[in-house]
C-alpha positions in Angstrom: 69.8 64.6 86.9 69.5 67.5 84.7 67.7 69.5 87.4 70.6 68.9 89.9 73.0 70.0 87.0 70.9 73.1 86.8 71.0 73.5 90.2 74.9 73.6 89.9 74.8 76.0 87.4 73.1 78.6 88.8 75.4 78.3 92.4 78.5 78.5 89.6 76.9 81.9 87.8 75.7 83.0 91.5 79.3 83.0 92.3 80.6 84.7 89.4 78.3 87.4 89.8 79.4 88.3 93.3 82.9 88.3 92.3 81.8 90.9 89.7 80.0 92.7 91.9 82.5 92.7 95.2 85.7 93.6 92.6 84.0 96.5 91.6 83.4 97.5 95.0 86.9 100.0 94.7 87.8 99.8 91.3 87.1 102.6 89.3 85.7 104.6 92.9 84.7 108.1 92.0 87.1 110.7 93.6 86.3 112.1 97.1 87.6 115.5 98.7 90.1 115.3 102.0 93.0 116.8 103.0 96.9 116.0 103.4 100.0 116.3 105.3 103.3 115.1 105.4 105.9 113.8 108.0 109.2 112.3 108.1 111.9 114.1 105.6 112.9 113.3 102.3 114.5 109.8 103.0 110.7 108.3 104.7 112.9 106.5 107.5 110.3 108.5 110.2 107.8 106.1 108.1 109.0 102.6 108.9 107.5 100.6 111.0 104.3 101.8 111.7 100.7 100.7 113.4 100.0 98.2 110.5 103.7 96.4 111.6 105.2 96.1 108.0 108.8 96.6 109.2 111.2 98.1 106.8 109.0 98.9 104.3 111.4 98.7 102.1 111.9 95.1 102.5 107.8 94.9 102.8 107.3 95.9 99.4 105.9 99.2 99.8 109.1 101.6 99.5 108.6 105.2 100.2 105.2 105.9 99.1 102.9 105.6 101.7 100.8 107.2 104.0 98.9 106.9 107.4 95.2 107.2 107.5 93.3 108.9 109.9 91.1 107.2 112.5 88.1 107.2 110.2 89.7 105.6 107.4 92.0 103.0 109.0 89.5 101.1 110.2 91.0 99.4 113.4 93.5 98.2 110.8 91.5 96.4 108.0 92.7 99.3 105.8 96.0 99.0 106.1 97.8 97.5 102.4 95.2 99.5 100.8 96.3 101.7 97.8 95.1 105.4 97.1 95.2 107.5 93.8 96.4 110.8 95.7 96.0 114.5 93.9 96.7 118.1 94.8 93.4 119.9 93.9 92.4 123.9 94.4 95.7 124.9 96.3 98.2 127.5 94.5 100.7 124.8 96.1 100.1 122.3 93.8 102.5 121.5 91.4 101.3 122.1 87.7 99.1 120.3 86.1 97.9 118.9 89.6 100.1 115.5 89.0 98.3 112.5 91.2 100.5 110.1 93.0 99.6 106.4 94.4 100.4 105.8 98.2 100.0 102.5 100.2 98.6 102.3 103.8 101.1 101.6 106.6 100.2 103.5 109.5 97.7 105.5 111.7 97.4 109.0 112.0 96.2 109.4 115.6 93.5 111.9 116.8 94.8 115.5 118.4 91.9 116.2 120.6 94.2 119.2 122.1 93.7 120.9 118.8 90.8 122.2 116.8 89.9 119.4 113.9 90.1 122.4 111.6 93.6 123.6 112.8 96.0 121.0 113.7 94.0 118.2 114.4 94.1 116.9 111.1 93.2 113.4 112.0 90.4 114.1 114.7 87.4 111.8 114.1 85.1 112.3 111.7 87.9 114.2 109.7 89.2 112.2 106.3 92.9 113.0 106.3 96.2 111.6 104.5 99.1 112.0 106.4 101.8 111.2 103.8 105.5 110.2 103.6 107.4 113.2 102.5 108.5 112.1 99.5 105.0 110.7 98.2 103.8 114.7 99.4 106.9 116.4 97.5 105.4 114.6 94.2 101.9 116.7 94.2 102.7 120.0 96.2 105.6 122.1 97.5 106.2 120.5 101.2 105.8 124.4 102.8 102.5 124.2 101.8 102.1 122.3 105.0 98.7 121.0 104.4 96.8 120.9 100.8 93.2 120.2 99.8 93.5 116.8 97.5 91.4 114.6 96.0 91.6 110.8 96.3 90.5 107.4 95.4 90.9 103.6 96.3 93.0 102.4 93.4 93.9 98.7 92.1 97.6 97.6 94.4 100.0 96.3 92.0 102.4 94.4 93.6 105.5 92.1 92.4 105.2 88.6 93.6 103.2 86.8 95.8 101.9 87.5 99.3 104.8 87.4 102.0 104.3 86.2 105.6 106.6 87.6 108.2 106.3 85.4 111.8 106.7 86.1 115.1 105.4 83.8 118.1 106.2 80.2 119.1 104.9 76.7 118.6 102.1 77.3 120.2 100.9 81.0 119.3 102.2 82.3 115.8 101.3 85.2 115.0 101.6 86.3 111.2 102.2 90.0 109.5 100.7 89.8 106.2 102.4 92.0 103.5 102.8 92.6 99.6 99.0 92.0 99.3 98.0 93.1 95.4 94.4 93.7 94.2 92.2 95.3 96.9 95.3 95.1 99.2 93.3 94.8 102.7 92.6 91.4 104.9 89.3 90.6 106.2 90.4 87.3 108.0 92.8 84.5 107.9 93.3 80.7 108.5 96.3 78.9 108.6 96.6 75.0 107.8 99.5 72.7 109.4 100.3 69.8 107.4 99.2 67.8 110.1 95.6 70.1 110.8 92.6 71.3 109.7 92.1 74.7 108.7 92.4 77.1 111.9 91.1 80.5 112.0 93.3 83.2 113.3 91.8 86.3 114.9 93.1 89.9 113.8 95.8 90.7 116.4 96.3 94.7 115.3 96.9 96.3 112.0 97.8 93.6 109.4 98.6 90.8 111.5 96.8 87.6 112.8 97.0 85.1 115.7 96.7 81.6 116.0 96.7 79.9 119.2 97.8 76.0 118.3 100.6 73.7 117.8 102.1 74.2 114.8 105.9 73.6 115.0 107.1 71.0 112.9 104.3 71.9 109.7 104.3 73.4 106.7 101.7 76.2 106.8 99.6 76.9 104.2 97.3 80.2 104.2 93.8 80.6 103.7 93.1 84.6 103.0 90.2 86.7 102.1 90.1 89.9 101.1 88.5 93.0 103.3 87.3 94.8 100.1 86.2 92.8 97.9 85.3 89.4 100.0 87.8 87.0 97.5 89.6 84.0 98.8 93.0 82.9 97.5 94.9 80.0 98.9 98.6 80.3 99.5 99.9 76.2 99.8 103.2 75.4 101.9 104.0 78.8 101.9 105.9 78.3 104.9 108.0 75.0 105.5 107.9 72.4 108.0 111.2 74.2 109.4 109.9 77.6 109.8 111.0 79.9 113.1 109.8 82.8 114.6 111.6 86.6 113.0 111.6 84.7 109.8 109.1 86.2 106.3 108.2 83.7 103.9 106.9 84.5 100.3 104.1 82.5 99.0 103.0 82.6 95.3 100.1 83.5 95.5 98.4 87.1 95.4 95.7 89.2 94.5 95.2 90.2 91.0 
């Protein structure tokens, strides 16, 4: 008896460790060199939408301050929610006392190969580059500046409720737009859970959304989701109910710390 109780005790300190060990995996990240641009104007409506499919990102979560990664960061999408401590550095552009902003990943900033890497093609692989919403730019550097040396970080996502799911699809093929992540912000995978199912894993569609091919109408859904960064599983139960459509985005309550 008391060896099987040890037994369980070192698979519950086992566990605790790796959460230690895959939180710190981006919190407190020392800060790296790269370079950033803007687009859009001042009002970020060039910014909605986007290749991570958030929408309005108003009505997302993430407002104005974002940015689109280049090839090398976005990482076929399991980047996209992430959050980045953004700062002018070494530029006579940069406003005083080189102020740091916090952006979220929405989009991609897509390779130029008609252009030099070094002039213009800002976001050609292997290049790290931030292609920011004007007015997350206009908060670190005079926007004439065009393009600034900064330095950056992956920082904690503070978000205000829980995750949101926004559907599109049918009853037999949902597919699932996962927004207002907190913590590590990213998604490594997903599974959905009918109220009449198993657990069913979805495969990453593009960007932040996942697919499930199955008969779901008629269920409440509940989501199982893990974290990209940091390898953390959170459950979000009946987030949807058994009356949910297609075009419709349901909050859970859970999220990310």
């Amino acid at each position: 008896m008391y060896q099987n109780l040890y037994r369980k005790c070192l698979v519950i300190l086992s566990m605790m460790a790796m959460i230690g060990t895959s939180t710190a995996t981006y919190a407190g990240r020392p800060l790296r060199q790269a370079t950033a641009t803007f687009y859009g104007d001042e009002t970020a409506s060039a910014t909605m939408g986007g290749a991570c499919g958030y929408g309005d990102l108003w009505d997302s979560g993430y407002g104005a301050f974002t940015v689109a990664l280049s090839t090398t960061l976005f990482k076929d999408g399991h980047s996209c929610g992430q959050c980045f401590q953004i700062r002018c550095v070494s530029s006579p552009n940069c406003y005083y006392g080189s102020p740091a902003t916090v952006v979220t990943a929405t989009n991609i900033c897509p390779p130029n190969w008609g252009q030099d890497s070094n002039n213009g093609g800002w976001c050609n692989p292997p290049r790290v580059h931030f292609d920011l919403a004007k007015p997350a730019f206009m908060k670190i550097a005079n926007w004439k500046a065009g393009i600034i040396p900064i330095s950056y970080r992956r920082v904690t996502c503070k978000r205000t409720g829980g995750i949101k799911f926004k559907f599109q699809g049918n009853g037999y093929w949902l597919l699932v737009y996962v927004m207002n992540v907190g913590g590590p912000g990213d998604i490594m995978n997903i599974a959905v859970k009918g109220s009449r199912t198993g657990w069913i894993n979805m495969s990453h569609n593009w960007g932040a959304s996942y697919q499930a091919f199955s008969s779901l109408s008629g269920q409440s859904l509940s989501f199982q989701i893990t974290s990209y960064t940091t390898r953390q599983t959170i459950y979000a139960w009946n987030a949807a109910p058994a009356s949910w459509s297609a075009g419709q985005t349901y909050k859970s309550t859970a999220n990310f710390s």
